[in-house]
NUSEBA-942595 format. One record per residue: residue number from 0; residue in three letters; z, y, x of N, C-alpha, C, CB in turn. Coordinates in steps of 0.1 Angstrom, whole numbers, plus 5000, padded with zeros to 4 digits. Glycine has a CB too. Layout:
<recs>
NUM|ALA|Z|Y|X|Z|Y|X|Z|Y|X|Z|Y|X
...
</recs>
This chain:
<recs>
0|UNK|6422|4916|1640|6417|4910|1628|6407|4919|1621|6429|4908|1618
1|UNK|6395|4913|1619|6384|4917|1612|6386|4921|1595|6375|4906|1615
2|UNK|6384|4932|1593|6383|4938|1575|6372|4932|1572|6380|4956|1570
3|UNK|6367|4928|1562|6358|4926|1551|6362|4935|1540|6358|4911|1547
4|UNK|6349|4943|1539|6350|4950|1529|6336|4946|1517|6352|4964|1536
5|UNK|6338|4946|1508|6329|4940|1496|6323|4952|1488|6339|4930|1484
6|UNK|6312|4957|1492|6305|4968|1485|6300|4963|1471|6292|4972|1493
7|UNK|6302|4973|1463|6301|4971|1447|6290|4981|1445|6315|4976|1436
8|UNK|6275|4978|1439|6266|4984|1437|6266|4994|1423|6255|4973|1438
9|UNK|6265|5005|1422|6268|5010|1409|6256|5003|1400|6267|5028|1409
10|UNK|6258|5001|1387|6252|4995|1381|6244|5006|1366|6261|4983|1378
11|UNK|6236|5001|1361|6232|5009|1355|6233|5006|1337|6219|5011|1362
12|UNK|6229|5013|1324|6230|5006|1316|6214|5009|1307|6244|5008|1309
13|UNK|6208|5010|1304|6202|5009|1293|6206|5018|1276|6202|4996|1293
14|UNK|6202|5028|1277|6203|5035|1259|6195|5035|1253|6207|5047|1255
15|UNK|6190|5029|1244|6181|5031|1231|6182|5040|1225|6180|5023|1222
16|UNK|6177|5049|1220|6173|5062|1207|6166|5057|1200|6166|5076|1211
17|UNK|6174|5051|1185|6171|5043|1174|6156|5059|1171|6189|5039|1159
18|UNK|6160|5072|1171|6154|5078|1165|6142|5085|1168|6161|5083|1163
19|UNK|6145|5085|1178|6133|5088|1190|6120|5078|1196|6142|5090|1204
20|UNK|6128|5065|1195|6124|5058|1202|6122|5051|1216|6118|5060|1201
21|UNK|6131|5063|1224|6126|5065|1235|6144|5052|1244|6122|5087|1238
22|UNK|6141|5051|1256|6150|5046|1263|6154|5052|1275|6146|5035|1265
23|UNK|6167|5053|1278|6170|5059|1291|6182|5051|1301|6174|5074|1288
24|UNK|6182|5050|1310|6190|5043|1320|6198|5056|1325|6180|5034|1333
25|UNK|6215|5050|1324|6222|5058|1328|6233|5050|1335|6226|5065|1318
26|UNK|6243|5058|1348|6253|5051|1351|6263|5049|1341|6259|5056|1361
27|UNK|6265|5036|1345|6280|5032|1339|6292|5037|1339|6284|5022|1344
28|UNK|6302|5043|1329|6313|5048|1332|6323|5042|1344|6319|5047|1321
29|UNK|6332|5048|1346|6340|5045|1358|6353|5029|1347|6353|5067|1366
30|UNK|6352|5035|1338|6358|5020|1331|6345|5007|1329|6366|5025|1311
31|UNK|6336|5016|1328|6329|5002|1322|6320|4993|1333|6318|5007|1310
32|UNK|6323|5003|1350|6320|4994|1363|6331|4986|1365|6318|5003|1375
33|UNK|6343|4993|1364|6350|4984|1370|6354|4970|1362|6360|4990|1374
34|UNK|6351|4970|1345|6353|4957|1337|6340|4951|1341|6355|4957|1320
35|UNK|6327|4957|1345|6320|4951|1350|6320|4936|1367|6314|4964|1349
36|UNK|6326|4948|1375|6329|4943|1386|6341|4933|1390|6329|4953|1391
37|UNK|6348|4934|1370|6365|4922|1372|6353|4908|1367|6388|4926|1354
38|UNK|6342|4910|1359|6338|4902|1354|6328|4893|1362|6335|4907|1343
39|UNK|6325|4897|1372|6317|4893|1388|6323|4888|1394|6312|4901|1397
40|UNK|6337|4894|1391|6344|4886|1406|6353|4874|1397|6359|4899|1418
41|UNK|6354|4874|1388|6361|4864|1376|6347|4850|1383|6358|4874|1351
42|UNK|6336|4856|1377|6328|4846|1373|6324|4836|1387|6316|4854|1366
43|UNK|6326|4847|1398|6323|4844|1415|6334|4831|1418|6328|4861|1427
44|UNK|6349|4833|1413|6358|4828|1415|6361|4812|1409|6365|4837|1412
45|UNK|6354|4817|1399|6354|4799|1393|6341|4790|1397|6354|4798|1372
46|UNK|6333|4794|1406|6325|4789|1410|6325|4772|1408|6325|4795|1421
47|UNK|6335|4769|1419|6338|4754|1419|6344|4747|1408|6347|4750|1430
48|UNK|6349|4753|1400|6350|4753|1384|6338|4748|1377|6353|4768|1380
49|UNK|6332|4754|1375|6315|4748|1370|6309|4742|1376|6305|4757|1366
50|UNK|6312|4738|1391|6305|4725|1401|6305|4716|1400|6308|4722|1412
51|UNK|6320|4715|1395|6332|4704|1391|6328|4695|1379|6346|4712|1386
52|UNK|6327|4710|1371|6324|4706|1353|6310|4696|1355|6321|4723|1341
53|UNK|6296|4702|1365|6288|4695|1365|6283|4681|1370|6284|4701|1366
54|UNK|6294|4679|1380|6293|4668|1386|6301|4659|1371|6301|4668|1405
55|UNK|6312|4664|1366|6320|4654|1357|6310|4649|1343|6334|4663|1352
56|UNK|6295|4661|1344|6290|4655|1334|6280|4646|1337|6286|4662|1326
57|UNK|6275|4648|1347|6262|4637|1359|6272|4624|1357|6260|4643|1383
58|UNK|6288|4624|1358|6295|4610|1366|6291|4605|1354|6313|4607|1372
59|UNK|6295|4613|1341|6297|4605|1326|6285|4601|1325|6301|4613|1314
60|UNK|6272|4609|1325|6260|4602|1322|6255|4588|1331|6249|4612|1323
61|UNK|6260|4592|1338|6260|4572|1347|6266|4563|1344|6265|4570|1362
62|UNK|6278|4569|1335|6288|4557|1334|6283|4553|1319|6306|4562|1336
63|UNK|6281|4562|1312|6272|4559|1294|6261|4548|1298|6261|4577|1285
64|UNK|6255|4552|1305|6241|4542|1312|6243|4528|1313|6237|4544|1329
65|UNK|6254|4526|1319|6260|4514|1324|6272|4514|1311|6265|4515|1341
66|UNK|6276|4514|1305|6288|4514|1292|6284|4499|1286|6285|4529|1277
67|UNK|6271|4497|1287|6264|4482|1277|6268|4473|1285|6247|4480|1275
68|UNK|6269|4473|1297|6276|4461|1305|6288|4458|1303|6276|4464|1318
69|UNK|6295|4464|1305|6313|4465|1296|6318|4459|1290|6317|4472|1288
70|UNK|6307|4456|1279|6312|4449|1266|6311|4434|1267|6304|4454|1252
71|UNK|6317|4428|1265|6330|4414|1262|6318|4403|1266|6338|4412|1240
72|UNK|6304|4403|1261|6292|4391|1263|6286|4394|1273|6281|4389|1251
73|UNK|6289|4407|1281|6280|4403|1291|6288|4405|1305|6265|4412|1289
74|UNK|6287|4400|1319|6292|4398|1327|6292|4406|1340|6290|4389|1326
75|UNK|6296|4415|1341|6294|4424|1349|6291|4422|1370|6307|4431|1343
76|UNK|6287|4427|1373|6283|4422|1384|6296|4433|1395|6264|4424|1387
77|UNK|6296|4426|1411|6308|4429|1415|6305|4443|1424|6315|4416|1422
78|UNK|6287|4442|1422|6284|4456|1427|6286|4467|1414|6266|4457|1433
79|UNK|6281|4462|1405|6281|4476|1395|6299|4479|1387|6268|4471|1379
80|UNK|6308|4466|1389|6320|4472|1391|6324|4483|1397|6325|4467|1394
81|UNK|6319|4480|1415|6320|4487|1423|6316|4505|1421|6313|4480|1432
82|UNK|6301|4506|1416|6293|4516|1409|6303|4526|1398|6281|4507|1401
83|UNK|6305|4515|1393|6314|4522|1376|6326|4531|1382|6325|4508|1364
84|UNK|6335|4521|1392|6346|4525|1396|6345|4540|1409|6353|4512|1400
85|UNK|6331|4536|1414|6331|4549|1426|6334|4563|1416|6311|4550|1437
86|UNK|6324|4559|1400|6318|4570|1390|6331|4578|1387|6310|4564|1375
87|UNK|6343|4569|1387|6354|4577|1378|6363|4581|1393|6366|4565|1364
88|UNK|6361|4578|1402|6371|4582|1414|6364|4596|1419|6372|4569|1429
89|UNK|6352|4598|1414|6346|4611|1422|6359|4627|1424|6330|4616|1410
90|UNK|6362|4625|1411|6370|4644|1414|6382|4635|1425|6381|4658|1392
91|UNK|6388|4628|1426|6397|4625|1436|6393|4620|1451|6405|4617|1431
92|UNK|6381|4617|1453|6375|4614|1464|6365|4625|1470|6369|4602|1461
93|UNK|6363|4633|1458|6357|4648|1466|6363|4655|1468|6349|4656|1462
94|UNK|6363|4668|1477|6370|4676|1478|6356|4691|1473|6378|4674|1495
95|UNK|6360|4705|1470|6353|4710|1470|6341|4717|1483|6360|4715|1463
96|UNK|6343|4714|1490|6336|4712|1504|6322|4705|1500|6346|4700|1517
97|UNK|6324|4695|1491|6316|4684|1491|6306|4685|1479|6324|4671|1489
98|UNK|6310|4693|1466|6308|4696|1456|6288|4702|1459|6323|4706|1450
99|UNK|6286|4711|1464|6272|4713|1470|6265|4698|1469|6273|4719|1487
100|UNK|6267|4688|1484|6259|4679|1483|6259|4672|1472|6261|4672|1492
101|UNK|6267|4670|1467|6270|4664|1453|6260|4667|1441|6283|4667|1449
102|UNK|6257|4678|1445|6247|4682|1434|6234|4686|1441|6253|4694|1424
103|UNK|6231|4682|1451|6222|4686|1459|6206|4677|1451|6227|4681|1475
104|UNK|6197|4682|1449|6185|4677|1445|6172|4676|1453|6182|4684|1438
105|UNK|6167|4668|1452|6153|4668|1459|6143|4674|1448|6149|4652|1463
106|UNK|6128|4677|1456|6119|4684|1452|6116|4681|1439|6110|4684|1459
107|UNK|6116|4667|1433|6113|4662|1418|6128|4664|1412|6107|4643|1417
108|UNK|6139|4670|1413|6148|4673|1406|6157|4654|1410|6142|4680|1388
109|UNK|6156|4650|1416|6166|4637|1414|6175|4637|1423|6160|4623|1415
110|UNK|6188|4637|1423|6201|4640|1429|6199|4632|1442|6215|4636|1420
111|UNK|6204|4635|1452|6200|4631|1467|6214|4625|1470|6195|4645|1478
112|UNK|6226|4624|1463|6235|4619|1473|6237|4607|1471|6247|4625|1473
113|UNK|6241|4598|1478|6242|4583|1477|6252|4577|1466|6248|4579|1491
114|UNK|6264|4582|1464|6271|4578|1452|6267|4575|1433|6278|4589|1452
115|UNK|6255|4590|1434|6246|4584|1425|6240|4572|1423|6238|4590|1426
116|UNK|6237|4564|1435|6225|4555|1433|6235|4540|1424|6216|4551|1452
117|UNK|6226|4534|1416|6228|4530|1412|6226|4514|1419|6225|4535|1403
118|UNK|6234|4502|1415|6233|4492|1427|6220|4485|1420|6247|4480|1431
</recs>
């Protein structure tokens, strides 16, 4: 069985001298790397956490788009049912595997995966 070991770069901080003026870069204490380095790996860990959160706000803005169809006078079509309903099944039909393409973009910034498209 292969180790993986995860090198932690010492980090540095920045001190200002209100009096002086002057600035100097120093290492970080041995407490203030390592709350440094819980807060990297905190932030590393929820990754798919904020993937999640972003795809859930892309689904909503598709589904607001289409919200005017909904209402009672007008008659919804059996593709954009289809559309509405793919929008709210997404976190149970993705897995985090998937979460990447999902937010994948093309060069003008417009989401590339098929679920997006609207019928």
């Amino acid at each position: 069985m292969e180790l993986q070991t995860q090198v932690k770069i010492m980090t540095q901080k920045t001190i200002f001298n209100g009096l002086t003026g002057k600035a100097e870069r120093v290492d970080l204490s041995t407490a203030e790397q390592l709350e440094y380095d819980n807060a990297v790996t905190d932030f590393e860990s929820k990754s798919n956490e904020r993937k999640l959160a972003q795809i859930r706000e892309i689904r909503n803005q598709k589904l607001n788009e289409t919200d005017y169809l909904a209402t009672s006078d007008n008659t919804m079509s059996d593709e954009m049912k289809a559309f509405r309903k793919s929008m709210r099944d997404i976190p149970q039909d993705y897995s985090e595997a998937d979460y990447d393409d999902l937010l994948a973009r093309d060069e003008q910034g417009n989401l590339t995966h098929t679920v997006w498209e609207k019928p």
